[in-house]
C-alpha positions in Angstrom: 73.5 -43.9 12.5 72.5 -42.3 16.0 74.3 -38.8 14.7 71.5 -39.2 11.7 68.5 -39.9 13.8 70.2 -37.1 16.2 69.9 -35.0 13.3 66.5 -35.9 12.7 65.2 -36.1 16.2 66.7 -32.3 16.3 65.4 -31.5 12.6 61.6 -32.7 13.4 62.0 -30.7 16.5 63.0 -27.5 15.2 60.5 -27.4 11.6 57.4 -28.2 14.7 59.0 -25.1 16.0 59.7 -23.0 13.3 55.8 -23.9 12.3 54.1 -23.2 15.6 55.9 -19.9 15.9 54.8 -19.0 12.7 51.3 -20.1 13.2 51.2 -18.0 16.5 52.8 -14.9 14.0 50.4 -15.7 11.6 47.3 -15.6 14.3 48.6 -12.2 15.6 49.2 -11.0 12.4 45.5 -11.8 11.7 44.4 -11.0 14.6 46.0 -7.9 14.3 44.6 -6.9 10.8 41.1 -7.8 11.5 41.4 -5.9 14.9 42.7 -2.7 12.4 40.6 0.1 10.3 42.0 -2.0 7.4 39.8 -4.4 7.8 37.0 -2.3 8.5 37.5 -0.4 5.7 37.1 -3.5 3.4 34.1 -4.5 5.4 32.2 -1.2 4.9 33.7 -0.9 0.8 31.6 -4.6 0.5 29.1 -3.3 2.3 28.5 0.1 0.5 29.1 -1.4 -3.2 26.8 -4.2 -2.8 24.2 -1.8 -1.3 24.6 1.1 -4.0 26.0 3.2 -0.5 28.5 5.2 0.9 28.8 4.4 4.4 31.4 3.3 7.0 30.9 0.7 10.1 31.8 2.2 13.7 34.9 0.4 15.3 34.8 -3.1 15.7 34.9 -5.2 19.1 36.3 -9.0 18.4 35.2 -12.0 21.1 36.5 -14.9 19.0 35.8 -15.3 15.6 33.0 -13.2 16.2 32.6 -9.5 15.9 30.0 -6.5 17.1 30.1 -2.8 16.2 27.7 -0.2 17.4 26.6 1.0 14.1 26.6 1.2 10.6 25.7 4.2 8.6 25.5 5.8 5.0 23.8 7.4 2.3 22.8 6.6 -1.0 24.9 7.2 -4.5 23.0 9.7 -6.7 21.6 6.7 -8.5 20.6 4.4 -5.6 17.3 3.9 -4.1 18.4 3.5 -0.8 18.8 7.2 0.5 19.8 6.9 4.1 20.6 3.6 5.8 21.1 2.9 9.5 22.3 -0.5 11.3 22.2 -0.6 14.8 24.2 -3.1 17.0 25.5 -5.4 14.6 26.6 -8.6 15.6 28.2 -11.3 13.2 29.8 -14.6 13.0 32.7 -15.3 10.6 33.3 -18.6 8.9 36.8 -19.5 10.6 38.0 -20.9 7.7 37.5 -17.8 5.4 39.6 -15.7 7.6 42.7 -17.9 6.2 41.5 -18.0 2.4 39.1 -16.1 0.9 36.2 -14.6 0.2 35.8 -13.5 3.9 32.3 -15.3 4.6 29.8 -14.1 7.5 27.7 -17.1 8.3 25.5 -15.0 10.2 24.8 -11.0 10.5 22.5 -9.7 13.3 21.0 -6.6 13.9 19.0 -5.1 16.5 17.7 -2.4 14.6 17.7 -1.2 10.6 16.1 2.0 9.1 16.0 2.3 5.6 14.8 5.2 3.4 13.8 4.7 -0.2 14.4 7.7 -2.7 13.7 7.9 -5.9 17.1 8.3 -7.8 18.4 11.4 -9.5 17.3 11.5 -12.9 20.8 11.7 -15.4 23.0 10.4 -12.3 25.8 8.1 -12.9 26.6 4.8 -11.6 28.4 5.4 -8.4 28.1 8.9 -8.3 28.4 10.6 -5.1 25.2 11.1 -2.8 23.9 14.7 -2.8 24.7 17.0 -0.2 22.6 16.9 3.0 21.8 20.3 4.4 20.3 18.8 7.6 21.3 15.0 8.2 18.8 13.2 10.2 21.4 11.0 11.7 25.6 12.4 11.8 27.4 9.9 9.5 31.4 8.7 10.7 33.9 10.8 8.8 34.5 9.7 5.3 37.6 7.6 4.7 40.6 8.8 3.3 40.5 9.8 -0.9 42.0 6.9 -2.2 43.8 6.9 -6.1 41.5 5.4 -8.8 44.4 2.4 -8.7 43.8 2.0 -4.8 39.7 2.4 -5.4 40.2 -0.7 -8.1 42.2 -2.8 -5.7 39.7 -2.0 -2.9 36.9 -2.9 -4.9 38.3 -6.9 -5.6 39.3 -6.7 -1.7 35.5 -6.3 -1.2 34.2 -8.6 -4.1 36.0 -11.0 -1.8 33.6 -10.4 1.0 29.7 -12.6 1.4 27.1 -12.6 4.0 24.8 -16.2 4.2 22.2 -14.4 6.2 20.7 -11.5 8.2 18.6 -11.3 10.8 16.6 -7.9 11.9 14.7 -7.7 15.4 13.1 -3.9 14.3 13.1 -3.2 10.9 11.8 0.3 9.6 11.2 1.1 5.9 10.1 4.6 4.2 9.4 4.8 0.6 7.9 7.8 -1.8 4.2 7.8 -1.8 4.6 8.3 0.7 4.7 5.4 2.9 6.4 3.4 5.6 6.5 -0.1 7.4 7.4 -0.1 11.4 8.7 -2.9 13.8 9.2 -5.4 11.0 10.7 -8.7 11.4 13.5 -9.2 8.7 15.3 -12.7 7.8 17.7 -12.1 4.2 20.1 -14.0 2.4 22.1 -13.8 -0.9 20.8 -15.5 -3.9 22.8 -18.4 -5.4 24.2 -16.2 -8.0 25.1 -13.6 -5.0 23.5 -10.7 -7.2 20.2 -10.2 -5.5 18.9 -10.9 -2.4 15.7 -12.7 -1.1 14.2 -11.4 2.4 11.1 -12.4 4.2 9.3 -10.2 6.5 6.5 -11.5 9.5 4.9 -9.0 11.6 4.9 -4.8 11.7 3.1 -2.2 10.5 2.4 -0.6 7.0 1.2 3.1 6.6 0.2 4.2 2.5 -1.6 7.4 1.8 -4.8 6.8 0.2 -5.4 4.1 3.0 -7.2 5.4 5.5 -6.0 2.9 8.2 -2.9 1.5 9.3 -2.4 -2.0 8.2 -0.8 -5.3 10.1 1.8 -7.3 8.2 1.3 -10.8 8.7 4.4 -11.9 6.4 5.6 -11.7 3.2 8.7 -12.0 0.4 10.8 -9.5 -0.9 13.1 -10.2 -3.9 15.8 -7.4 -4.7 17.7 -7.3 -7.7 18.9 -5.3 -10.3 17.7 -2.0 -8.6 13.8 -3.7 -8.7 12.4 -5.3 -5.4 9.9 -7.7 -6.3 7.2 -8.6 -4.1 5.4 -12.1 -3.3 2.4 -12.9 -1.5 2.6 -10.2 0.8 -0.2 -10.3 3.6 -1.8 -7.2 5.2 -4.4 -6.9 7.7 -6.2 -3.7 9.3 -5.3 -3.1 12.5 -8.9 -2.7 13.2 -11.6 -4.2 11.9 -12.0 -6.8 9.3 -10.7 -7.4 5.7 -7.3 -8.7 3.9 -4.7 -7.6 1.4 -2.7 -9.8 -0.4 -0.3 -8.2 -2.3 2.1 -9.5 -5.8 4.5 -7.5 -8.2 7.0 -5.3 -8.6 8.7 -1.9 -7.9 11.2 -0.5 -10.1 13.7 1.8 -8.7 15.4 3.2 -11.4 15.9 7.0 -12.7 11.9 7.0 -12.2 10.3 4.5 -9.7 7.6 2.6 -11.3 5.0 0.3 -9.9 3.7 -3.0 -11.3 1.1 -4.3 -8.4 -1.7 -6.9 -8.3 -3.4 -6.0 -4.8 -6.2 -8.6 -3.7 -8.9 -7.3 -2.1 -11.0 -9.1 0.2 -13.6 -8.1 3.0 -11.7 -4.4 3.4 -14.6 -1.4 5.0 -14.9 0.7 1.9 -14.7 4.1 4.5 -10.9 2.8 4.8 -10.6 4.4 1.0 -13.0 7.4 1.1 -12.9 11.1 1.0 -13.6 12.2 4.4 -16.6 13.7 3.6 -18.4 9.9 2.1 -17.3 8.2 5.4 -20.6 8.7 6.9 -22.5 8.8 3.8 -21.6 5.0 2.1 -20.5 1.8 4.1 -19.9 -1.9 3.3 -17.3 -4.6 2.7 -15.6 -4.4 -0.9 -13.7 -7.3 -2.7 -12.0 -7.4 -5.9 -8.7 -6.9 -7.7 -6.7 -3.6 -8.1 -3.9 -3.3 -10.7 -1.3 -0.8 -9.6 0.9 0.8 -12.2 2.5 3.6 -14.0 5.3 6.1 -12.8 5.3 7.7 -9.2 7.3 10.8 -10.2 4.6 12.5 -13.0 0.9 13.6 -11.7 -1.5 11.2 -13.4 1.0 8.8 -14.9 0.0 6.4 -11.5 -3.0 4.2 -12.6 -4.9 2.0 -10.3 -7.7 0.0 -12.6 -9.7 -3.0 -11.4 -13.0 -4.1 -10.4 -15.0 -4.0 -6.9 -18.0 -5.8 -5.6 -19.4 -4.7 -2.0 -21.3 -6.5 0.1 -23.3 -5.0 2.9 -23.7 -2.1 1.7 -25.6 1.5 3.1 -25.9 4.6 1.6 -27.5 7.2 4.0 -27.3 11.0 4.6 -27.5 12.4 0.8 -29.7 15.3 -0.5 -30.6 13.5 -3.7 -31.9 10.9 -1.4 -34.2 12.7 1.1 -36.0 14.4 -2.7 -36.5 10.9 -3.4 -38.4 10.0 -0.4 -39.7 13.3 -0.6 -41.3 12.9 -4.0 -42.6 9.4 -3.6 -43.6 9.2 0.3 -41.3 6.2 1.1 -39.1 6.6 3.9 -36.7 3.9 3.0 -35.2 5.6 -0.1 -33.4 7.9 3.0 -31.5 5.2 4.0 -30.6 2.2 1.3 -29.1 -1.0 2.0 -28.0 -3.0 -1.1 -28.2 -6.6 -2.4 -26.1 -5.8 -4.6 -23.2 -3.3 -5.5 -20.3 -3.6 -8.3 -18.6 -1.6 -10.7 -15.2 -1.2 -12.8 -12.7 1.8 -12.0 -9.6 3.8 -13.5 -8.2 6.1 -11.6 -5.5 8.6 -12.0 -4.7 11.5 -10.0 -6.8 13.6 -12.9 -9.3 11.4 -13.8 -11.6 8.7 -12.0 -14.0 6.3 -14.3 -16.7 4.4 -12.9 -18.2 1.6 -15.6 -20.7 -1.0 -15.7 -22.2 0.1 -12.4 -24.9 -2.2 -10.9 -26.3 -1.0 -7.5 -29.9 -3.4 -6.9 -31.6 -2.7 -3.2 -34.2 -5.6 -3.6 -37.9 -4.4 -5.1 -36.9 -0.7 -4.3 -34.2 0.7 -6.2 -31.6 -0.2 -9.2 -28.8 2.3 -10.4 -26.6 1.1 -14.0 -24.4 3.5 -15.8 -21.4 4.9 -16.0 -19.9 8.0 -14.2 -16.4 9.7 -14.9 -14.8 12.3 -12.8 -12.1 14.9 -14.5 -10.7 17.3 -11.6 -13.6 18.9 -10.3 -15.8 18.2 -13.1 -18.5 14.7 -13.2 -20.5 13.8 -16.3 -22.5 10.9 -15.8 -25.4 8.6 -17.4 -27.2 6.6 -15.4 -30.4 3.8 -15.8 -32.8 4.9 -12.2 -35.0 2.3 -11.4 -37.8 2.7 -8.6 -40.3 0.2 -7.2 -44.2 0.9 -9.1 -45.8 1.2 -5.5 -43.5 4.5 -4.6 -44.5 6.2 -7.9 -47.9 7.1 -8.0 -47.4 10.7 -7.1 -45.5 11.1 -9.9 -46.7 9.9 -12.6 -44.7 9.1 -16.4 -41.0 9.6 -15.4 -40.1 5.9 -14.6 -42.0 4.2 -17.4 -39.5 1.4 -18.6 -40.0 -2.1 -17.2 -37.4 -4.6 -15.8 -36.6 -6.7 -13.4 -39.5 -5.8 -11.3 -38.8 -2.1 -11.5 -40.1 1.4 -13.5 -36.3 3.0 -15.3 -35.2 6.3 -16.3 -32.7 7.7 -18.0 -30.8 10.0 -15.2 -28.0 12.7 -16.7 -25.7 13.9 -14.1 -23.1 17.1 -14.4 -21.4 19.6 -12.7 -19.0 19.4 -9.7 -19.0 17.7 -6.3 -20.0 20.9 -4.3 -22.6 21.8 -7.2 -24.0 18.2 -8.8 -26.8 18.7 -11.1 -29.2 16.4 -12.5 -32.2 16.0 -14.6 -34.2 13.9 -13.0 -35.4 16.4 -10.1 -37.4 19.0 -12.8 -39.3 16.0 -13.8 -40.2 14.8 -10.8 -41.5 18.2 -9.7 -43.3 18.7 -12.6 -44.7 15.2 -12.5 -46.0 15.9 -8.7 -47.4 19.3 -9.9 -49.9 17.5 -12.4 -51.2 15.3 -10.3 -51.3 17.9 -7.5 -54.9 18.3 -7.8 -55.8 15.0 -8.3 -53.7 13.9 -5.1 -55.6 16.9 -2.7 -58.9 15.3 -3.8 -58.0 12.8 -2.9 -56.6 13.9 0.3 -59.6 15.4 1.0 -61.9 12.2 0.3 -59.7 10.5 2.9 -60.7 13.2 5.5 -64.2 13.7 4.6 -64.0 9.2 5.0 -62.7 9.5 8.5 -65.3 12.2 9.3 -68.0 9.8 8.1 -66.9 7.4 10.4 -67.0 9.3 13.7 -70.4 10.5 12.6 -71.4 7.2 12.4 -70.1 5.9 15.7 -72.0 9.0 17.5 -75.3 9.0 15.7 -76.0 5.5 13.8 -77.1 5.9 10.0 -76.4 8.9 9.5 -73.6 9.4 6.5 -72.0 12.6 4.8 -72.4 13.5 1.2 -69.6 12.1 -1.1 -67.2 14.9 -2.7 -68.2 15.3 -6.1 -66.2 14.1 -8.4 -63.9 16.4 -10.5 -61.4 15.9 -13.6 -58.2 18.0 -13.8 
């Protein structure tokens, strides 16, 4: 009996052994491997094929079950959308438990800094083609790793299926996309979508730069949803820097062999100079609200649509030629400088064609303006309803004879090019002021020959100048 418990005594002893060596050979042997460019390799093979990439992670540094690197870096497959990607000081935390049975799990990635450029992909490229050549590389990339066998790339590729991030975190985010356009010093929190196919990241604070905007806007927050080679946006928030005004932003881009848009932009409050030509920035101010559908391809020249409607408020429209005629013509200084009650209209634009329906412009009792106005190139046709106040048309006489809402209308044709506008209201105006010409310089001249009277009257009492005779033209 004691040789038996001997034996087990000695037997217990020995498997504790046996099993704490092999857990400290196992640990090593762990330690080892995730320590070695095998296990960097895998890393950067789940990050590249998740991300549509070629790229490779710089050596890692272990502390723990946690892990930094300096860097990761790659370029985009000839049928991604990412073109160049950059990570900078990565830190993450593995899930101890994954690094005994798979998938390997990060709970939690951080970054210090990530650049991203957009591209639009290659038309007739392959899945998982390689990246073009770069002439010039803004940023050297590691060497590539070593040619592996199509066998080797297979077994590499369920290695890295095996591999899932729970979240990242970004202090600096910057983003480039064709438009062109770009988004600095963004804050960026991601994570995996239940299905692991997609990924859902929401952005708070930086800065967004679009041509066609004439001003910088601030990014109060926002959701990004990216799947299937389309990020979808939610509610996305944008301030000027300066100034008053709010975007909110809703839809889609698709990043596929041709990047399409599918926006709903919500305009509220925005300076209308933020959008205009340089040239109009002095000419028409006011605060515009409405809704702008963005879509159509960004690759073909006219394909890109933006359609919607606009009301401003506070409007001003100063320092035009047609303008100082009109005050010219009717002797009332306030058509040189217009500010309107109200102001709307209905637009399609393209890169060849701009259409401007169901305008309404009303300054109150002194001017109205309804028609519609396209603009193909160079070239603007144009019908417009002008409506003037009665009191500023007596010195021209049977243009504006069409009564409405407190006004005189005409029918005003417009054509020609920006540089060279005409219009057919100004020969008719001239004419109008040429018929009553002589009636006005009587006129005129009774005024005179009525101040006259009066001086002679203050300096000798009773005495009063003959009346001009009166005279029909």
């Amino acid at each position: 009996m004691k040789r038996w418990l001997s034996w087990l005594l000695f037997g217990s002893i020995g498997t504790v052994a046996l099993l704490t060596l092999a857990a400290v050979v196992a640990f090593y042997s762990l330690r080892s491997y995730l320590r070695g460019d095998e296990f960097r390799l895998l890393a950067s093979r789940a990050v590249s094929s998740a991300l549509n990439v070629e790229g490779e992670f710089q050596p890692f540094q272990w502390e723990g079950t946690s892990v930094y690197t300096e860097g990761f870096d790659a370029r985009g497959r000839a049928d991604a959308v990412l073109g160049r990607l950059r990570g900078e000081q990565l830190r993450a935390d593995f899930n101890i438990r994954s690094l005994f049975i798979p998938p390997y799990r990060l709970n939690h990635l951080n970054l210090d800094k990530l650049r991203i450029d957009f591209v639009t992909p290659q038309p007739g490229a392959q899945p998982g083609q390689a990246p073009p050549p770069v002439a010039t590389p803004p940023t050297p990339l590691p060497p590539p790793a070593p040619v592996e066998t199509p066998e080797a790339e297979r077994e590499g590729e369920k290695k890295a299926n095996k591999f899932r991030i729970d979240q990242i975190s970004v202090r600096e985010g910057h983003l480039s996309w064709p438009g062109p356009g770009s988004a600095e010093r963004l804050h960026l929190e991601a994570c995996p979508e239940d299905d692991n196919d997609g990924w859902i990241i929401d952005i708070t604070g930086g800065t967004l730069k679009q041509e066609g905007v004439g001003v910088p806007m601030n990014l109060e927050s926002g959701r990004l949803r990216f799947k299937e080679q389309t990020l979808y946006v939610g509610n996305g928030k944008l301030r000027p820097t300066t100034g008053p005004g709010q975007l909110i932003v809703n839809g889609n881009v698709a990043f596929r062999e041709r990047t399409r848009l599918n926006l709903q932009v919500d305009v509220s409050q925005m300076e209308i100079e933020r959008f205009l030509p340089t040239d109009w920035r002095a000419k028409l101010s006011g605060r515009v609200t409405g809704l702008a559908n963005v879509t159509g391809h960004t690759d073909t020249k006219g394909d890109l649509l933006v359609a919607g409607d606009a009301h401003m408020e506070a409007g001003l429209l100063q320092a035009l030629p047609e303008l100082e005629q009109l005050a010219k013509y009717t002797k009332v200084d306030d058509f040189r400088k217009i500010k309107f009650d109200q102001a709307s209209a209905k637009y399609r634009w393209t890169e060849l064609r701009l259409e401007l329906t169901d305008i309404r412009i009303f300054s109150k009792e002194l001017l109205g303006i309804e028609g519609n106005i396209t603009k193909q190139g160079d070239h603007i046709e144009g019908v417009i309803q002008l409506g003037i106040t009665p009191d500023a048309l007596s010195l021209v006489p049977g243009v504006f004879t069409e009564p409405r809402d407190g006004l005189l209308w005409t029918t005003v044709r417009l054509s020609g090019t920006p540089d060279n506008l005409t219009e057919d209201l100004t020969p008719r105006l001239t004419a109008a002021a040429l018929r009553n010409l002589p009636n006005t310089a009587a006129d005129e001249a009774q005024k005179l020959l009525d101040k006259a009277n009066n001086k002679v009257q203050e300096l000798i009492p009773g005495v009063k100048l003959p009346d001009l005779p009166k005279i029909k033209f």
